[in-house]
Phi, psi and omega in degrees: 000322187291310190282336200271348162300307189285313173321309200297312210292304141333290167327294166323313172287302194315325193283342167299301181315300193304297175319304128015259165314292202326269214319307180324313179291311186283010179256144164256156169173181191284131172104006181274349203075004196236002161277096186327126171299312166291297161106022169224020152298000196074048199292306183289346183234042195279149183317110153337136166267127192282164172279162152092164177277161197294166161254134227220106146295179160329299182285026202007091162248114220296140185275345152315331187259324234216281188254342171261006169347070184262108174272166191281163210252016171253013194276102180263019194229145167171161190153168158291206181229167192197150134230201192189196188136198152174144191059040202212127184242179204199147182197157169061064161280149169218150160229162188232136154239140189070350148111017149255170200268117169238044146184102177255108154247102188300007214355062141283331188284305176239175166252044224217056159352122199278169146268130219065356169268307163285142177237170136217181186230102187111120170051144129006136169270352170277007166281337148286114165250153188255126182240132193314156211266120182265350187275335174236107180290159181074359179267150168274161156203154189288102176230168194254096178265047164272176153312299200258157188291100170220172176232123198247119182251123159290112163138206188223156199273002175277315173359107171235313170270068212210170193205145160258156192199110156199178205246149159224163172231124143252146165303085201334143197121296204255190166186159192257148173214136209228133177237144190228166174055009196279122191256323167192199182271049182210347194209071149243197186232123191252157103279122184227125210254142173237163156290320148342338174051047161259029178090146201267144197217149203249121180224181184226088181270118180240135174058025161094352175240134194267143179230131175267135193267317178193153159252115194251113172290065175252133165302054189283163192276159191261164152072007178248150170286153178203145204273143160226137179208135175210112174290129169237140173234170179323323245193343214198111198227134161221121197257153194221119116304101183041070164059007175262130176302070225260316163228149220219101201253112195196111167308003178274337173313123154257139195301134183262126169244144199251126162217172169111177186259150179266157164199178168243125167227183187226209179184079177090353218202106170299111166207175136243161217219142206206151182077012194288142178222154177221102205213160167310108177280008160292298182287302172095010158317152195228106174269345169196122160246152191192089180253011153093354203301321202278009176064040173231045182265314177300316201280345197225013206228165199247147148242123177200181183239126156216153216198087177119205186251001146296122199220109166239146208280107181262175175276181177253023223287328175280003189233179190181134189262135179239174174214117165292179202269354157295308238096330193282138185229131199226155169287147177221144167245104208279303188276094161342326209273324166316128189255101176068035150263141208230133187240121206245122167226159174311075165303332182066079156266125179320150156320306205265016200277156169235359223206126147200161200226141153222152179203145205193149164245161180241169143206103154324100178263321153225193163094169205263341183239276164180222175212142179269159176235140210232172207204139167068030174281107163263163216295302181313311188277349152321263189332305165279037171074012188032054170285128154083019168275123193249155211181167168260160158208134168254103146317108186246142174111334190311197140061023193073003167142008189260196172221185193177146130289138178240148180224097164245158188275089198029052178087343187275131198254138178231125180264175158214061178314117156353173137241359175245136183289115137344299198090068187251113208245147164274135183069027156236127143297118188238168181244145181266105139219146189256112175250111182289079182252190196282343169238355190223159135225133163255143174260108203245127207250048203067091165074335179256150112327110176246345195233149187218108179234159193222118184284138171242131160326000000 
């Protein structure tokens, strides 16, 4: 009895062990490579794993990924992946499907592209080379010597739950161009990065006619690697431009129309403030300017505080017009010690605007945060001391030196804090711009974009 006891027991442990080691080989987790960076890729609905080893294309590739491709049929986004340009160079790709790495090239190995794995649209595929690398020594990169326009594509055009990940470099001059979802040469999504810093910009071509989706007024540096990932999910598309969240492709968007009063508020924080412009950033109509010179800025403006889901229609008693020893005469808000005070005014924005651009200078002088700018406060909720009012706000400074949009909903406030320090100096002049476009805002920071808020339905 004793030894047939000791048998089971035994038994029972081998069978633990065994179970054990399986999970140990078969577990994932973050830093395993199989996670999204981005997080829309289709992470959560990755392809069972199967027995036995994978099938193997020519290029030894799983063919599961590649020729055996079944996309899902509610997948309203799916295609290869591409770039294109001139003067625009391209390194460390990966594409992932199903939330796995199903193709990585660093181009060190050959300088050769394979054919039928590489396609193009356009020029010769032996004019992509993989050539040294001048921004990194010792490094290799994929650049384009033709002539002629072309665009060079990888994956398979069923692709629906998949993500691009690659470094691009440009050149003065040049500019990069990186395509997803591409179904033949007539129907993909372009993101076009120019050198020039006239902004990063999203298009769309179907049936051969191209549409611009949004333009983000963002600068990426010439001669430098910048990071690119534009996640596609069934439903969903998300693009990162150098680590900024820039577009956003979603039947959930809703089209934004901008009314309401506009301000500068704070939090704790003396400060001043100079220049304010409001203007169609499409266009470049200038719909409100405000440098304080003629002294009627206190006379025609809302003064008020909210601290909380509370808002009271206050005096101007904290605000003040001043002339620095330039000469220069600026709003000044002297008591640091204020909590959620807003000096609120009228741009006279068209019924129909979607495209507006503010730009404001700042200069901290003391306090813990900086000044914020707030947006789309209507006139009605003034009045009614504004309990329960909804509005924007980009918050500069919060969070310890970061920045961040609150979107509040009938006084109940939602942050979407930043994850990067601003750089917000005391006794420096800095520049504010906000940009409003019809599905989005961005908050931008002496020249940078750190925040992406997106109206959703």
């Amino acid at each position: 009895m004793k030894k047939r006891t000791l048998s089971l027991i035994l038994a029972a442990l081998l069978v633990l062990f065994q179970f054990a080691f399986t999970a140990c080989d078969n577990g994932g987790g973050p830093g395993d490579g199989t996670e999204s960076a981005a997080g829309n890729d289709g992470g959560t609905d990755k392809t069972p794993e199967t027995e036995g080893e994978p099938e193997m294309n020519e290029f030894g590739l799983s063919k599961e990924y590649f020729e055996d491709y079944k996309r899902d049929d509610n997948a309203m986004y799916y295609g290869k992946m591409g770039f294109g340009g001139t003067k625009a160079s391209y390194d460390k790709l990966t594409l992932r499907v199903n939330g796995q790495n199903a193709y990585v090239n660093e181009f060190d190995e050959s300088d050769e592209l394979p054919e039928g794995l590489y396609e193009t649209y356009g020029g010769a595929l032996g004019d992509w080379k993989v050539a040294d690398d001048t921004v990194k020594e010792g490094n290799k990169k994929l650049t384009y010597s033709g002539s002629d326009a072309s665009i060079l594509t990888v994956g398979n055009a069923e692709w629906g739950r998949s993500s691009l990940r690659v470094s691009f470099a440009i050149e003065e001059g040049g500019k990069a161009e990186l395509y997803f979802c591409v179904r033949d040469d007539k129907n993909f999504y372009r993101v076009t990065v120019p050198a020039d810093g006239s902004g990063v910009t999203l298009a769309e071509v179907k049936d051969g006619k191209e549409t611009t989706i949004s333009t983000v007024p963002a600068k990426e540096p010439t001669g430098e690697w910048i990071p690119f990932v534009a996640d596609i999910g069934p439903k969903l598309i998300t693009v990162y431009v150098g680590g900024v969240e820039m577009f956003n492709i979603s039947d959930a968007n809703k089209p934004h129309v901008y009314s309401g009063l506009m301000g500068i508020a704070q939090w704790n924080t003396e400060f001043y403030v100079d220049n304010i412009k409001v203007e169609d950033s499409a266009t470049g109509k200038v719909y409100y300017e405000q440098d304080f010179e003629d002294g009627t800025f206190l006379d025609t403006c809302i003064f008020g505080e909210r601290n909380g889901a509370s808002w009271t229609v206050a005096s101007a008693s904290d605000w003040e017009l001043v002339k620095l020893d330039d000469g220069n005469t600026v709003l000044h808000f002297k008591n640091s010690g204020v909590y959620g005070a807003v000096a609120l005014f009228d741009p006279k924005l068209p019924e129909d605007c979607k495209s507006v651009k503010v730009t404001y200078q700042g200069y901290k002088i003391a306090g813990s945060e900086g000044y914020a700018f707030v947006w789309d406060w209507q006139q009605d909720s003034v009045d009614a001391n504004g309990d329960g009012a909804d509005y924007y706000a980009y918050n500069l400074g919060g969070w310890t030196g970061k920045s961040g949009f609150q979107t509040i909903t009938g006084g109940t406030k939602v942050n979407s804090e930043g994850t990067l320090e601003v750089g917000l100096q005391n006794e420096v002049w800095q520049t504010v711009e906000v940009y409003l476009t019809e599905n989005a805002a961005f908050g931008c920071f002496e020249g940078k974009i750190y925040e992406t808020l997106w109206y959703t339905a």
